[in-house]
C-alpha positions as CSV (number, residue, x, y, z in Angstrom):
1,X,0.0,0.0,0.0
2,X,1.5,3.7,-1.1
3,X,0.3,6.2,1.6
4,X,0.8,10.4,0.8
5,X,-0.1,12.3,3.7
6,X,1.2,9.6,6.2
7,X,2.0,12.6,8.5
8,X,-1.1,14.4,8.5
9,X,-3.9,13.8,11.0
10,X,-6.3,11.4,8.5
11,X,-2.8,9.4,7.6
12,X,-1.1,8.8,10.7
13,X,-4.3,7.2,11.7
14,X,-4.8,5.2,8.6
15,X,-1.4,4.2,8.5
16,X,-1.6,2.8,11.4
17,X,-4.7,1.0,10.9
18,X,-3.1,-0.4,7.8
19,X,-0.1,-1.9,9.6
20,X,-1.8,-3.0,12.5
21,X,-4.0,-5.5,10.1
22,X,-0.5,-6.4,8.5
23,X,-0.7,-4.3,5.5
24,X,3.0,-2.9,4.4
25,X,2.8,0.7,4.1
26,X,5.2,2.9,1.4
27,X,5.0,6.6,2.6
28,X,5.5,8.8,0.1
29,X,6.6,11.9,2.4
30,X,8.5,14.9,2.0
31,X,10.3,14.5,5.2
32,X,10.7,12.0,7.7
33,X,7.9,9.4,8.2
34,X,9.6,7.8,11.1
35,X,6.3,8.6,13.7
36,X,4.4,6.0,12.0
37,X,5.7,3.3,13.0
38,X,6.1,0.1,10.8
39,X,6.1,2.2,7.5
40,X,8.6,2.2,4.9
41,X,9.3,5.6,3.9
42,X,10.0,7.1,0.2
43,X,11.2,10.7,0.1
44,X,9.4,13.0,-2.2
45,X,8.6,16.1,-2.9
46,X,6.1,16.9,-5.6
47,X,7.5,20.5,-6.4
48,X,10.9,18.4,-7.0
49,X,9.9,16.2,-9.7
50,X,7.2,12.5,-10.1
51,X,7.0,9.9,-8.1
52,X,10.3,8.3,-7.7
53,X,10.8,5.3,-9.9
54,X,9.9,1.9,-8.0
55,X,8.2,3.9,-5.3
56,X,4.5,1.9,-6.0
57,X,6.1,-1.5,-7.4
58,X,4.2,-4.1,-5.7
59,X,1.9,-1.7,-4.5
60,X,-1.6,-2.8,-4.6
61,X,-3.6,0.5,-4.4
62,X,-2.5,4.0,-3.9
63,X,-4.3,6.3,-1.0
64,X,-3.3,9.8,-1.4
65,X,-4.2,12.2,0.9
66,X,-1.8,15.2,0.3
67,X,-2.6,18.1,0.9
68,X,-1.8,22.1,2.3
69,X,-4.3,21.9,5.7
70,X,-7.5,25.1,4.9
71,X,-7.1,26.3,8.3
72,X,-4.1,26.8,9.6
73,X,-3.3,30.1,8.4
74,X,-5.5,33.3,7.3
75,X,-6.1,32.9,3.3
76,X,-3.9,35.2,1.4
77,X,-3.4,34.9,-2.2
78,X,-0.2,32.6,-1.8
79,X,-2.1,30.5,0.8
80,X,-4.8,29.9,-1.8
81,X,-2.4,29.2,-4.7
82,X,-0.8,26.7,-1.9
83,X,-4.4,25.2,-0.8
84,X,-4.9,24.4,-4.2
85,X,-1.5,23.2,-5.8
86,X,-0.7,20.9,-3.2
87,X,-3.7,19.0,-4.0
88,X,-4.5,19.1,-7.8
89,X,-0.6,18.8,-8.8
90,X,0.6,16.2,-5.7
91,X,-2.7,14.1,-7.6
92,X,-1.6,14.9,-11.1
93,X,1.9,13.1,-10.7
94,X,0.8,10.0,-9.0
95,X,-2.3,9.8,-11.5
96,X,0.9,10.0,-13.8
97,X,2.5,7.5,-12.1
98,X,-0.1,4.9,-12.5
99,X,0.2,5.0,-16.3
100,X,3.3,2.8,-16.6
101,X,2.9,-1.5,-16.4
102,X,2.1,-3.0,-13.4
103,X,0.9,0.2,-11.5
104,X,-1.8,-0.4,-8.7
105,X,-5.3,-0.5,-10.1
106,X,-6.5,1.4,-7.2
107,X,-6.2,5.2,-6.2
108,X,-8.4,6.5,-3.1
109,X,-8.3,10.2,-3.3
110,X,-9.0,12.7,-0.6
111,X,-11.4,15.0,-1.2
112,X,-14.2,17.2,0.9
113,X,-17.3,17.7,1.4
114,X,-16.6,21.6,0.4
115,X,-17.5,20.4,-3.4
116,X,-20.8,20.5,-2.8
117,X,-20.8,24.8,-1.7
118,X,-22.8,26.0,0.7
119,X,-26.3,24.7,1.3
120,X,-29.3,24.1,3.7
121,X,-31.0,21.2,2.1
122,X,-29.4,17.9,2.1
123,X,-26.9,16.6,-0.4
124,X,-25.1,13.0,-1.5
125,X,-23.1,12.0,-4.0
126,X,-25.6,12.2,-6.8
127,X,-25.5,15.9,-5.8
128,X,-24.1,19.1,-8.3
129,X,-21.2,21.1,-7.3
130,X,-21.3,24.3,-5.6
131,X,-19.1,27.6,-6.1
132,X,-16.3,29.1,-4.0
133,X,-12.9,28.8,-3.4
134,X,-13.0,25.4,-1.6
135,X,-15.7,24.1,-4.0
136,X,-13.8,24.7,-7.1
137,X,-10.4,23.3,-5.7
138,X,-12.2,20.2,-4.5
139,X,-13.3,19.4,-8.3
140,X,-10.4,20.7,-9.8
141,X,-8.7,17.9,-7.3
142,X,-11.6,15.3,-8.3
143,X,-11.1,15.8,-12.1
144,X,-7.1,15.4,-11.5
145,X,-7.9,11.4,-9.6
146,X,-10.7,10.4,-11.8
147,X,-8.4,10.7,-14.8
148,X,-6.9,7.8,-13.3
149,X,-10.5,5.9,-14.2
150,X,-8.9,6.6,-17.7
151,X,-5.9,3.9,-17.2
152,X,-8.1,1.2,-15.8
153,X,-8.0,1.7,-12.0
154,X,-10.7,2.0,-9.6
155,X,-11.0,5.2,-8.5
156,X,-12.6,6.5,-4.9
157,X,-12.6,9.8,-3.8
158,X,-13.5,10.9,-0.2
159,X,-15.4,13.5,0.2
160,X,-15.0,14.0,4.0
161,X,-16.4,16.3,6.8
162,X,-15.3,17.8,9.6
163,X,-13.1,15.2,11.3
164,X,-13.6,14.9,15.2
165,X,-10.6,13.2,17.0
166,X,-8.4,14.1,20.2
167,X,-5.4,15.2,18.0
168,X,-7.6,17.4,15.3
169,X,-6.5,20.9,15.6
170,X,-9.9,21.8,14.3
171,X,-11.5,20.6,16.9
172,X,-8.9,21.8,19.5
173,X,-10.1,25.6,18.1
174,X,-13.6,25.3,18.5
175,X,-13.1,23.7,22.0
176,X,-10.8,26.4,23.7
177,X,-13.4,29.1,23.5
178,X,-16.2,26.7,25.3
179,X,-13.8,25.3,27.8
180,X,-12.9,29.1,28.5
181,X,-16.8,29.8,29.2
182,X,-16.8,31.8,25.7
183,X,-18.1,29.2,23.5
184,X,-21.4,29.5,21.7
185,X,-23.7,30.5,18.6
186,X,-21.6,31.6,15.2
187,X,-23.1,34.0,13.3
188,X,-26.4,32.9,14.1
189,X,-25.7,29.5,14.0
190,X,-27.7,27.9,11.6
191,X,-25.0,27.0,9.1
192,X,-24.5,23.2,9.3
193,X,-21.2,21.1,10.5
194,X,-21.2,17.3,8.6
195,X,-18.6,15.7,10.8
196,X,-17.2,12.3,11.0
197,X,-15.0,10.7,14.2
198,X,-11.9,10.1,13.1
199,X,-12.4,5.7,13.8
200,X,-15.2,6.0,11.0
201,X,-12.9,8.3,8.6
202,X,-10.3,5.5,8.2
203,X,-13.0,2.9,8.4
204,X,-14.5,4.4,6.0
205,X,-10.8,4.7,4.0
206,X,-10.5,1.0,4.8
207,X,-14.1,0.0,3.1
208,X,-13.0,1.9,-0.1
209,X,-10.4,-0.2,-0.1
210,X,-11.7,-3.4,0.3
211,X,-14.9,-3.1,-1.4
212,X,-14.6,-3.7,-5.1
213,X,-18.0,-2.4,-5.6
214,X,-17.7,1.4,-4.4
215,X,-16.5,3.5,-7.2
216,X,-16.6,7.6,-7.6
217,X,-17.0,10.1,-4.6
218,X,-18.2,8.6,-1.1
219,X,-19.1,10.9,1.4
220,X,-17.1,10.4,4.8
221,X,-19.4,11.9,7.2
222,X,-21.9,10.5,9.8
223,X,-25.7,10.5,9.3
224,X,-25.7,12.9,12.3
225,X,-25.3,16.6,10.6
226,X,-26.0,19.3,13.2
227,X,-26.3,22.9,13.0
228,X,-23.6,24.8,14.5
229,X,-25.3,25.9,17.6
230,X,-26.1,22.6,18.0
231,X,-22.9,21.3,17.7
232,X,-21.4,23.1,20.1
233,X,-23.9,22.9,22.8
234,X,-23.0,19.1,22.9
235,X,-19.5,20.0,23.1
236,X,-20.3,22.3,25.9
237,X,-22.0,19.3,27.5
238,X,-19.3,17.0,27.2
239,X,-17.2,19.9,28.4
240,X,-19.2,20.8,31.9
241,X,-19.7,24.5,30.5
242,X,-22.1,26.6,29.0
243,X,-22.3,27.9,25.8
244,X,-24.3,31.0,25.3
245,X,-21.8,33.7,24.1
246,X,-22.6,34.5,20.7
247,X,-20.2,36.0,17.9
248,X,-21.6,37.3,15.4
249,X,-20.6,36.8,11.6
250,X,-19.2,40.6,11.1
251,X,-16.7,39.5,13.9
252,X,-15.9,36.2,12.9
253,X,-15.0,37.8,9.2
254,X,-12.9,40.7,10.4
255,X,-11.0,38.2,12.6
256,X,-9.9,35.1,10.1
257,X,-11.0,37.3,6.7
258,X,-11.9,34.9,3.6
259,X,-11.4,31.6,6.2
260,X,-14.5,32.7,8.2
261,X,-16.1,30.7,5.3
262,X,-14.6,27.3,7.5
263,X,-17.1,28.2,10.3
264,X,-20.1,30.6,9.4
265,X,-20.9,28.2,5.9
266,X,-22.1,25.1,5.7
267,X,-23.7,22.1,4.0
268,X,-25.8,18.9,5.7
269,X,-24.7,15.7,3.9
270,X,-25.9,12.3,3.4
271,X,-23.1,9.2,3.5
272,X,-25.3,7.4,1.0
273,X,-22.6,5.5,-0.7
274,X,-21.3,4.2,2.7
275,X,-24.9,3.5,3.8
276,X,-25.6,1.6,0.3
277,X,-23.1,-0.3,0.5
278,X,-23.1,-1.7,4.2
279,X,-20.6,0.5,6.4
280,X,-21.5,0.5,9.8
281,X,-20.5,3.2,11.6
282,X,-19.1,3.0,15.0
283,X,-20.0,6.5,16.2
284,X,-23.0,7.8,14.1
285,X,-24.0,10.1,16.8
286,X,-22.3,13.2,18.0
287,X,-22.8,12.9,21.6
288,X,-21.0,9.3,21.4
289,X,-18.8,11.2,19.4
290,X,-17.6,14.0,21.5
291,X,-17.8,11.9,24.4
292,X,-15.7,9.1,23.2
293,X,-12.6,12.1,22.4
294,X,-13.2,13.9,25.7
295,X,-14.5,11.4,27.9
């Protein structure tokens, strides 16, 4: 198994999860992959050339992840151009790379639910794209893995939520201002949060995997979408505080600038691939959720 993004939050779990079941796992990193333990790791740096030769022989399937994180740093023109490249490009050369003999006939692609814009009625994967920044670059980033449907493999792309785990630094921000008794409505919160725990994200990965039958985008988020306020009143409860401080949207906007879109927009979406085809999900609730990470 070739892993990109073996470093990142989604991939240190998933690799992991791979080696514990006695897959080997090839990481394809820029730096050093030596915190996941068990994995064999392959320098390389996209902006440096494509994939080094050898790097997927024997591979069986390819699970790229790659990709600059959208919300660790205020959006600037640079950070966009970097949001962007380091997903449609890093996909581009190992799409590339599966064109020679022998290449593995499966690629799972990250992805996010972002594609679908912002909405209030519920979507799937049968859905149409929205606009914006982060809706563009996730089907600019789809169009670059399904051209890998074009050499014979079996593409996936995972379209995921907002991932909930102890070590998400997502998660870590929205649960400072609650545990510090600040925590509450944004902008009005009515903008909905499709999240996934991060045991049903690579679970999810895993079914991709093994599943011959799920082709295209599946949507890796739990059947549990909740408004924002909502979501963070179970937080607050898991937490032991209140949370009844609002911020309104003007705020929000003048703090983080373009980003603000991360919290104040929204979309509430269906797994129905994952449904369809028999995943179980081991926390399909939030409360079970939240209280499973800060229990």
């Amino acid at each position: 198994m070739a892993l990109t993004g073996a470093t990142g939050l989604i991939g240190g779990h998933l690799a992991r999860a791979l080696i514990a079941r006695g897959d080997e796992v090839v990481a394809l990193v820029r730096g050093d992959a030596s915190g996941v333990g068990g994995a064999r790791d392959v320098h390389w740096d996209p902006a440096e050339g494509p994939v080094p030769a050898g790097a997927l022989d024997g591979a069986d399937a390819v699970v790229n992840l790659a990709g600059a994180p959208i919300g660790a740093k205020r959006w600037s023109a640079e950070r966009k151009r970097l949001i962007r490249e380091s997903r449609v490009l890093t996909t581009r050369a190992i799409v590339d790379a599966l064109a020679g003999e022998g290449a593995p006939g499966v690629l799972v692609n990250a992805g996010g639910i972002d594609v679908y814009g912002v909405q209030d009625d519920p979507v799937d994967e049968s859905s149409p794209p929205g606009r914006g920044f982060l809706a563009d670059t996730a089907l600019a980033w789809e169009r670059e893995a399904t051209r890998a449907a074009g050499l014979g493999a079996r593409v996936v792309v995972i379209r995921s939520g907002l991932v909930l785990s102890a070590d998400a630094d997502a998660l870590a921000r929205m649960a400072l201002p609650v545990r510090l008794f600040a925590g509450g409505p944004l902008g009005g919160g009515r903008q909905w949060y499709s999240w996934i725990h991060i045991e049903d994200e690579v679970g999810l990965i895993l079914h991709a995997l093994d599943r011959p039958e799920v082709v295209g985008p599946m949507n890796a988020v739990s059947p549990d979408p909740r408004r924002q306020r909502d979501f963070v009143q179970v937080l607050a409860q898991v937490l032991g505080r209140p949370a009844v401080v609002p911020a309104p949207a003007v705020a929000v906007r003048l703090a983080v600038g373009e980003m603000a879109t991360l919290a104040l927009d929204g979309r509430p979406v269906v797994p129905r691939v994952a449904l369809d085809t028999g995943y179980a999900f081991r926390f399909p609730a939030l409360e079970g959720a939240l209280a499973e990470i800060y229990g």
